[in-house]
Structure formats: structure tokens, C-alpha cells
C-alpha positions in Angstrom: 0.0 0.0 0.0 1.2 3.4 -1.1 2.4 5.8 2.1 0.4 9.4 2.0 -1.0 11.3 4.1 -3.5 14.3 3.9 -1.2 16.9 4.5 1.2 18.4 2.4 4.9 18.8 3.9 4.2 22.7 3.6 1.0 21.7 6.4 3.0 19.8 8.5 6.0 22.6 8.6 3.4 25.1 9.2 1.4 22.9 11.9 5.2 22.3 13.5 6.1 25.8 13.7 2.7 27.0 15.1 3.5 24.9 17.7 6.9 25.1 18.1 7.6 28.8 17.0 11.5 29.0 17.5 12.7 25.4 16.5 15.3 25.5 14.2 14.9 23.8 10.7 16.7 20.9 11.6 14.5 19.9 14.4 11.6 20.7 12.2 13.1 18.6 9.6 13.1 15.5 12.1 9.6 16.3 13.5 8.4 16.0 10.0 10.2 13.4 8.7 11.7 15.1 5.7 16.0 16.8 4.4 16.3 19.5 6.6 17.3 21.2 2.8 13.9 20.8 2.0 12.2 22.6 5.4 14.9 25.6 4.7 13.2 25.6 1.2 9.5 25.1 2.4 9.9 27.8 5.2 11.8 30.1 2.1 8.4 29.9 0.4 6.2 30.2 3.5 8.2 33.6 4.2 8.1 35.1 0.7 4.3 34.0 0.7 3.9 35.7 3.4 2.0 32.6 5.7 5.2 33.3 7.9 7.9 36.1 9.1 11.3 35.3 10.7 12.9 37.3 13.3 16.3 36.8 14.0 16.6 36.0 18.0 20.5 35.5 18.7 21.9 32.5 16.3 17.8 31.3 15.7 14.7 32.3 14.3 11.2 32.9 15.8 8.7 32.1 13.5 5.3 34.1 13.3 2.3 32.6 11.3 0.1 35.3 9.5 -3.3 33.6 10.6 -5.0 35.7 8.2 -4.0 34.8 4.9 -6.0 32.4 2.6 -5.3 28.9 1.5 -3.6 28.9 -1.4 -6.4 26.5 -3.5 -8.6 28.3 -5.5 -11.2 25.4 -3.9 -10.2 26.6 -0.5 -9.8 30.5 -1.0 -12.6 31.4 1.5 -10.4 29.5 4.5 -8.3 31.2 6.6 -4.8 29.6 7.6 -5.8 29.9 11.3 -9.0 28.4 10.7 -6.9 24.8 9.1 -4.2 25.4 12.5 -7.5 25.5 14.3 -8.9 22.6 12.9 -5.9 20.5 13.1 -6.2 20.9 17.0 -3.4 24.2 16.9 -4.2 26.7 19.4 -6.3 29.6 18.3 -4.6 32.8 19.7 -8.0 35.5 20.1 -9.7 37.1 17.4 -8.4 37.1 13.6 -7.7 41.5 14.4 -5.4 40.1 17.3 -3.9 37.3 15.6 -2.4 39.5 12.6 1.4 38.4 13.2 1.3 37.0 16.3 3.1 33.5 17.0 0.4 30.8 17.5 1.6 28.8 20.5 -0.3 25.4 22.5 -0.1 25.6 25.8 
């Protein structure tokens, strides 16, 4: 039987970093089960799509998710990024005004 899953590896780096918002991409990499070349290259095309932002802390990065932004299937267009985290059991942080750029983090 063929392996897949329902979640691209683009979800599951997004889902990792809403979660973990300062792991570094190798640890991501490991969490997802994928090259830790291809999470630098995922998270390259989160960033320049804007889903995330990356602030240098020291040697790492904080990640921020931009909650607000739509799915990137013309099918899916209407949903919000924080309402798939949300879904997928990732912590909701207030409404989608206060959520703008903030790190979403599960407590």
C-alpha cells in the first residue's frame, strides 16, 4: 500500500512551527520526517508567501504565522490559515484582528 497522508509537507511545517515557534529547521526537519534542505526551502516559500515572518533571535529564528491569509487552492480560497491550524487541533490565539502576526503557541 502506497504511504500518504493528507497533509502536504508545507502543512505539516506550518502545523510544527505554530507549535513550536523558535525550532530551528533541523529539528523541524526530524519532526516532519523530511531533508532539513527541504524545510529551509519550504519555510523560504512560507516567508516570501507571506503565511510566515522570521525574526532573528541571537543564532535562531522565531517564526510568526500570519493567521490571516487564505489557502492557497482556489477550492479553498474562502479559508483562513488559522481556521486549518485551528482545525488541526493548533491553538487559536483571540480574534483574527489580534492574531495578525502574532506566534500561535499550544499551551
Amino acid at each position: 500500500m502506497a504511504k500518504w497522508t493528507f497533509i502536504t509537507n508545507h502543512g505539516l511545517v506550518l502545523g510544527y512551527i505554530a507549535r513550536n515557534p523558535s525550532s530551528t529547521a533541523r529539528v523541524i526537519a526530524q519532526a516532519v520526517g523530511i531533508t532539513e534542505r527541504t524545510t529551509h526551502k519550504i519555510i523560504a516559500e512560507l516567508a516570501e508567501a507571506g503565511y510566515i515572518s522570521r525574526k532573528k533571535m541571537g543564532r535562531k529564528n522565531q517564526y510568526q504565522i500570519n493567521p490571516n491569509l487564505p489557502l492557497r487552492h482556489p477550492s479553498h480560497g474562502e479559508v483562513a490559515v488559522g481556521d486549518l491550524l485551528q482545525l488541526l487541533a493548533w491553538k487559536k490565539v483571540g480574534s483574527a484582528k489580534e492574531q495578525m502576526k502574532l506566534p500561535i503557541t499550544i499551551t
